[in-house]
C-alpha positions in Angstrom: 0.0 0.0 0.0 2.0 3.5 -1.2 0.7 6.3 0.6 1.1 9.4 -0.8 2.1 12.3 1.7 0.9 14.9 3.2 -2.6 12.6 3.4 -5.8 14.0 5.0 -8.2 11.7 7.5 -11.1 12.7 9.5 -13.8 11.4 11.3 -17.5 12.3 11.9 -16.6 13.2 15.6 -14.6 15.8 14.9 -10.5 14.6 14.4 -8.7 15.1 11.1 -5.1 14.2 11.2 -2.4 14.9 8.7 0.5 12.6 8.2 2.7 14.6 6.7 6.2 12.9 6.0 8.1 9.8 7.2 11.5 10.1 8.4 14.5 7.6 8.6 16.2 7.8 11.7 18.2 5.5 13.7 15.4 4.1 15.5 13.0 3.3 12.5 10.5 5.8 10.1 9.2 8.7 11.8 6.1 9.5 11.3 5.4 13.1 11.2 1.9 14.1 11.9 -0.6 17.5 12.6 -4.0 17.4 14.1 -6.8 19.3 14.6 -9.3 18.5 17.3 -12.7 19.8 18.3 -13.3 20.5 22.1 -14.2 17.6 24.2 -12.9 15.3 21.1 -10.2 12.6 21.2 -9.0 9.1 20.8 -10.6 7.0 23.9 -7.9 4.7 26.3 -5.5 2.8 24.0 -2.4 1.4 23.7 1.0 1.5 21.3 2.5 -1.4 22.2 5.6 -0.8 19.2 5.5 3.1 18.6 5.9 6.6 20.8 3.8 9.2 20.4 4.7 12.7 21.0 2.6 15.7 20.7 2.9 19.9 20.8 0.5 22.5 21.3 0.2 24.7 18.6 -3.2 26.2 19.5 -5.8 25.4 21.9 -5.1 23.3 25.3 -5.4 19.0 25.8 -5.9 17.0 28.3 -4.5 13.8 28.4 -4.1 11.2 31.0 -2.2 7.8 31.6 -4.0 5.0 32.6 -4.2 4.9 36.5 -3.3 8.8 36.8 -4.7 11.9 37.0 -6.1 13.7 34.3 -3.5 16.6 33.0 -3.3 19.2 30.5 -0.8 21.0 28.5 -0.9 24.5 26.4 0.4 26.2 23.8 4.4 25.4 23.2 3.9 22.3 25.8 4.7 18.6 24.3 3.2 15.9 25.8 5.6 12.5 24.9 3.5 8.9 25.0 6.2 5.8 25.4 5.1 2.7 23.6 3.1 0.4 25.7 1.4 2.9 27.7 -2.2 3.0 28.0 -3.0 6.7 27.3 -5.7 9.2 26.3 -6.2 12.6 24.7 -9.0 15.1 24.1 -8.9 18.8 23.5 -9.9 20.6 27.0 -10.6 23.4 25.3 -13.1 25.9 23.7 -11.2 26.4 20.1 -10.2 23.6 18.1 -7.1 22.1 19.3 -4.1 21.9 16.7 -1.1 19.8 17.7 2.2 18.7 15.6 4.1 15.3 16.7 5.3 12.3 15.5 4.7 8.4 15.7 7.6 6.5 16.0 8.5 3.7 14.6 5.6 4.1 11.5 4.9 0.7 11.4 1.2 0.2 10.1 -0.3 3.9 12.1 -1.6 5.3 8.8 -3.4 2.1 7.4 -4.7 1.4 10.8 -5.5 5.1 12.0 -7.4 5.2 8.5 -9.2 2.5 8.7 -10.4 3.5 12.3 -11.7 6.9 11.4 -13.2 5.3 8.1 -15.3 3.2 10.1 -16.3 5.6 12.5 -17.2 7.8 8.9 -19.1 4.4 8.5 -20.7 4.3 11.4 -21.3 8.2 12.2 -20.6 7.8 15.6 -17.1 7.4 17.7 -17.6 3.7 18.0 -16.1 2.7 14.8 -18.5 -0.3 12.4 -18.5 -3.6 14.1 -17.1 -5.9 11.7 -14.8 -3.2 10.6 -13.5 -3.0 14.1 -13.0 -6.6 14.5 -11.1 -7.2 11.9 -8.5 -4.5 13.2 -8.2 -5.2 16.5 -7.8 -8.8 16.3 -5.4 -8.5 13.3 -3.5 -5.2 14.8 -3.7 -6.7 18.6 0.0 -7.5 18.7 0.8 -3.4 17.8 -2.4 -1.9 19.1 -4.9 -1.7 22.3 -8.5 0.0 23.3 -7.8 -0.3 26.8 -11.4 0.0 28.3 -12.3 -3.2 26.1 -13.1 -6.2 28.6 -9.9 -8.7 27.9 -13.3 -11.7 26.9 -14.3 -9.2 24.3 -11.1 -8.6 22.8 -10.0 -12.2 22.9 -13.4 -14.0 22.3 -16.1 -11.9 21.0 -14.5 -9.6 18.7 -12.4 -12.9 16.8 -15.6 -14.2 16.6 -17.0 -11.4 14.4 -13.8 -11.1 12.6 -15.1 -14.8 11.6 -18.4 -14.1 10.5 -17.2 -10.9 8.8 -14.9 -12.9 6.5 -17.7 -15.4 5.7 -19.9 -12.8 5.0 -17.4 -11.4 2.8 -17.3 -7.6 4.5 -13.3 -7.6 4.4 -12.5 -7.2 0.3 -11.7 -3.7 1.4 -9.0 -4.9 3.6 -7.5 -7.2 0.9 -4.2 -4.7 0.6 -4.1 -4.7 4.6 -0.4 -4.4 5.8 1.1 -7.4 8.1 0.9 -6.0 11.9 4.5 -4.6 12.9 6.9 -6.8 15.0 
């Protein structure tokens, strides 16, 4: 799958995201990303298991929050830095949109799967992304990503299962290009 950069997502809810370059570096591609946020928008609990995050205020203020701390929130200039396998959220705290430049690092699959999520979603027109669309991309992407909040039985039982039936039913053609999950 070539991607062509900069390329443009968004989602129903109110995210659009820019991927904007990859870099080589040392320590694998660079994925260099903007976003634009709507207040009390953002990605729910989840996890990286293979990439950092790391995000800077450009306008607006975000709260974010580790798993099992306390909410916090950051401002204009302020860059918030997400180590892989940390469960994490986001949202814009805010009144204005909330505009942010970072990076995901390594690249690994984030634009096919970050696509695909906020194509759903577009599918669904709500945050929760469309069922058998999300099924097939957290079981196949489980060893590189997370949705925290998830029950462990759903995400190991229920959500394979539908992956299942989606393929029989044939819902996945659209995934037929999907890249292999990152090691």
């Amino acid at each position: 799958m070539e991607i062509k950069y900069p390329h443009i997502i968004e989602n129903c809810i109110g995210e659009k995201i820019i991927f904007l370059d990859v870099q080589q570096s040392r320590d694998g591609e660079k994925l260099l990303v903007e976003n634009y946020v709507k207040p009390g928008v953002g990605p729910v609990m989840h996890t990286h298991y293979l990439q950092d995050e790391q995000i800077t205020v450009l306008e607006g203020k975000i709260g974010y929050q580790v798993q099992g701390q306390p909410e916090q929130f950051a401002g204009i200039g302020e860059t918030v830095l997400f180590k892989k396998g940390t469960p994490h959220r986001f949202w814009n705290a805010g009144q204005e949109i909330l505009h942010c430049k970072g990076f995901i690092q390594p690249a690994n699959t984030s634009v096919f799967f970050l696509s695909a999520i906020f194509a759903a979603q577009n599918k669904s027109g709500k945050a929760k992304p469309e069922i058998f669309d999300a099924a097939y991309l957290l079981t196949r992407y489980s060893s590189e990503y997370d949705l925290t909040e998830l029950p462990s039985f759903v995400k190991k039982i229920i959500l394979p299962v539908i992956c299942y039936i989606g393929k029989l039913l044939g819902k996945y053609e659209h995934f037929r290009n999907a890249p292999a999950p990152g090691i």
